[in-house]
N, C-alpha and C positions, 0 to 999 in steps of 0.2 A: 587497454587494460579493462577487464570485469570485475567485476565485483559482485556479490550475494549478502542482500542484506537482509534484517530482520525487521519487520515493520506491524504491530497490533498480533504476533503469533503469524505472521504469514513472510514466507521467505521471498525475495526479486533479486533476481538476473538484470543488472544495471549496465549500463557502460555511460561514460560522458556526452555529454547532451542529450541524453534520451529525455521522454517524457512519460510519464505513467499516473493512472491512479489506483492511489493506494485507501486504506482505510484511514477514516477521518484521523486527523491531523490539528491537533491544538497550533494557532498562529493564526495571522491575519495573511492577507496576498502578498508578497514582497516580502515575506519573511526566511530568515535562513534557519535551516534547520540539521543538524547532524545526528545521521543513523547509525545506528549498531549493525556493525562488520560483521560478517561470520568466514569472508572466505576473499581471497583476492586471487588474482591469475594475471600475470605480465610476465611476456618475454620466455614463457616454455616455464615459468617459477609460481608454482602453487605453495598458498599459505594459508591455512587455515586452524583451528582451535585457538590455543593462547598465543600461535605465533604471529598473530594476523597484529600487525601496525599499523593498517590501513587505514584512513576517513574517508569517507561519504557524506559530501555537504550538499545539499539541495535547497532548491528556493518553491516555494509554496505560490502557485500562478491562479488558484482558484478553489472554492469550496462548491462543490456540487451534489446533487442526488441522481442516484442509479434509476431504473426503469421501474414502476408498482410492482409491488410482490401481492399476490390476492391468498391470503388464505380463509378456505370456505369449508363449514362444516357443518352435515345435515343431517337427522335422522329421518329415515325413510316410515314413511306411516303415522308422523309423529305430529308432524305441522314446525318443527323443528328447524331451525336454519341460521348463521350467523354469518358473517362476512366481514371480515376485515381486511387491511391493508397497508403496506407502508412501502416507505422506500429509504432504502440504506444510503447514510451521510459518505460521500468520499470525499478526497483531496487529489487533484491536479498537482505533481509537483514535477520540474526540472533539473536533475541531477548536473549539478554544478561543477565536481570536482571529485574524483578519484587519488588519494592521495597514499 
């Protein structure tokens, strides 16, 4: 069984026991958490809009940060130049249960 969920505006292709990260995630490690459904697929039987019954339970394995992002901007002739950087919060979570 698949499922499609929604998670911060951004859509995953899930199945049971998978792992992924997703965009940060309120909870601490060990926590359970249930996503918003958009589409299920078991057995040849597709359900999706209002007809989707389906839950996505996941448990939250870690809080992490992705790779620096550098953005640099200069003007040419000017003596001008700035440099910043960050890096975007995600979450580790293990998709629990397809229901």
């Amino acid at each position: 069984m698949i499922a499609v969920i929604k998670i911060a505006g951004q859509q995953f292709k899930v199945e049971k026991d998978q792992t992924l990260y997703v965009p940060h995630l309120a909870g601490n490690a060990g926590d359970q958490v249930d996503l918003e459904v958009l589409l299920t697929a078991a057995d040849g039987k597709l359900s999706l809009g209002s007809s989707v019954k389906g839950t996505v339970s996941a448990e939250i394995l870690d809080h992490v940060k992705g790779d620096t992002v550098i953005a640099y901007k200069q003007k040419r002739r000017k003596g001008f130049h700035k440099k910043k950087g960050h890096r975007t919060a995600y979450t580790k979570i293990k998709v629990t249960g397809i229901a």
